[in-house]
Phi, psi and omega in degrees: 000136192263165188298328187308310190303313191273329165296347192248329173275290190307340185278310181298328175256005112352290200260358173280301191313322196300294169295336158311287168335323175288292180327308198282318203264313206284273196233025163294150189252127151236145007294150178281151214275114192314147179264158152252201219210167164288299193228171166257144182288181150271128214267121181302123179328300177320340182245150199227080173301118165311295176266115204305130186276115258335051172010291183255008167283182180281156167306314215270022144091038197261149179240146168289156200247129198256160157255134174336295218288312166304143178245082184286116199276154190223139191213151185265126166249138186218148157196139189311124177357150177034070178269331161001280181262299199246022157067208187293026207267001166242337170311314187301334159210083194006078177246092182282160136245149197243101154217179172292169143232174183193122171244133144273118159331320192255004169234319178098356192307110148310144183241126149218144160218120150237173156268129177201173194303182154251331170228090185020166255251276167010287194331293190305311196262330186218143200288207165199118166289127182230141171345289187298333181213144210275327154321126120012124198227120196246145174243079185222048175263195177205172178206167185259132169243140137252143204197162201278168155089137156242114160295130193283294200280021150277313179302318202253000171286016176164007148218270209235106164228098185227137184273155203204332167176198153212159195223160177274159170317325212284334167274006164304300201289313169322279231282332175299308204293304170294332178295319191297319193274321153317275190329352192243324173290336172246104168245008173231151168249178215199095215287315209263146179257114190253087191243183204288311182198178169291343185321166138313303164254058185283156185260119211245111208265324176211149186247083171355155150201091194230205194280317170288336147293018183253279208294352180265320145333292189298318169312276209299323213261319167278342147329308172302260304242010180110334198300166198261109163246167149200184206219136141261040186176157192306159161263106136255128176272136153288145167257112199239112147293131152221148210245127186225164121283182178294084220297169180249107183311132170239018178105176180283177166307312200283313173299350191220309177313345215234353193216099155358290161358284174277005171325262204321330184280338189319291203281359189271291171310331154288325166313300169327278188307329206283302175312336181244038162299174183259187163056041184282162142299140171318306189289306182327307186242041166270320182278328152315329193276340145314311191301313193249013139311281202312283173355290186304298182270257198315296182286003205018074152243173181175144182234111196257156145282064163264151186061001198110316204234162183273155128257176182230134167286155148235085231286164177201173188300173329276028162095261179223146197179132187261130181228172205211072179228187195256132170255075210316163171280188185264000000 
């Protein structure tokens, strides 16, 4: 390395505090505020869904066009995660999914539409380190499906199918329209939520964007259109926490991936994520769940991926933690 080079790699972790420090303190917004996007890309081959993402819904993410005249009943649906494969075994300890429902009165047609990852939850939350690319490689986008049909007993055997309100077509065809335009600008999902502490007045640092914020958007946006919701049982949600002090930006893939400089911080993150790779052997990943226990708990760190750019948590009790509490309707 010539001095020019070694003057220049020193000017950059010189200037990473430095612009945190500007960020965090001069103008940062907290929770930082979710991006949106013009369009959604096309999700890269490389990433692969166990399960094929909204089967029977439209390809191109189409809603059907209602008649005024029709009156479409609305309904909260909730059931535990994978209710699929393992029945009610994460309802114990409420790890819901969240979606809508819609009857039309003039046809009798059933509706579900939720939101979700396109390659699962795992995908989303955590990268896949590959040989071939030294950034982190994220499979984490998410969408909204609709699709014809309710499954009665899957929703209401072991969570929710409750009619909650109604609407005219014509406020149907609004909320289709505003869905299409969500749908296309909010494209990743995003498991964690991150605030300051458990408190009443806690600092809330990031903000989910999984399937119950999707269905609590939509609940508000037919609130604007005029509709009516109420509920006869509590509305409660899941919630996945992580508990920080105030985190520190540290850049994008090309800014830290990308810069000599920034080695050590590279592979410190890559270590991280290495511990929550998929697909382990037991002993592998018995011994990952210590690697992040230490990380986590002991070292209180943690690297989160939002917007695209990292941040670094400086993680404090109680850490992490899932609640199952309520969020009224609008």
């Amino acid at each position: 390395m010539t001095n020019t080079e070694a003057v220049l790699c020193l000017n950059l972790l010189l200037l990473l505090p430095v612009v945190a420090q500007l960020r965090n303190n001069g103008h940062q917004q907290w929770p930082v505020p979710y991006r949106r996007f013009d369009s959604r890309p096309a999700a890269d081959s490389y990433c692969e869904a166990v399960y094929t993402f909204c089967p029977t819904g439209d390809r191109d993410g189409r809603i059907p066009s209602m008649r005024d005249s029709d009156v479409i009943s609305v309904y909260r649906l909730q059931t535990p995660v994978w209710e699929f494969k393992y029945g009610d075994l994460m309802g114990k300890s409420h790890i819901m999914h969240d979606a809508i429902g819609f009857s039309s009165s003039e046809t009798g047609t059933n509706y579900t539409m939720e939101w979700y990852e396109l390659f699962q939850l795992g995908n989303c939350t955590f990268p896949h380190i590959r040989p071939d690319e030294y950034a982190p490689f994220w499979c984490n986008q998410g969408a909204a499906c609709f699709f014809e049909g309710i499954d009665d007993l899957h929703w209401s055997q072991n969570g929710t199918l409750e009619k909650i309100g109604e609407l005219t077509g014509n406020q149907f065809n609004d909320m289709a329209q505003w869905i299409q335009d969500d749908n296309k600008t909010g494209i990743y999902y995003e498991t964690w939520t991150v605030r300051s502490d458990p408190g009443p007045n806690t600092t809330v640092w990031f903000e989910s964007y999984d399937c119950s914020q999707f269905v609590h958007r939509t609940y508000r946006k037919l609130t604007e259109l005029g509709a009516k919701l109420s509920s006869r049982s509590q509305t409660n949600y899941t919630k996945i926490y992580l508990y920080s002090g105030e985190p520190t930006y540290l850049g994008n893939d090309s800014a830290i991936f990308g810069q000599p400089a920034l080695k050590n911080l590279a592979v410190d993150i890559r270590t991280f994520y290495h511990t929550f790779r998929p697909h382990q052997a037991f002993i592998d990943f018995a011994i990952s769940l210590l690697e992040a226990y230490k990380k986590v708990v002991l070292d209180k760190s943690f690297y989160l991926y939002y917007n695209f750019e990292y941040w670094h948590l400086p993680m404090k009790p109680p850490y992490v933690q899932i609640t199952y509490e309520e969020v009224p309707l609008p």
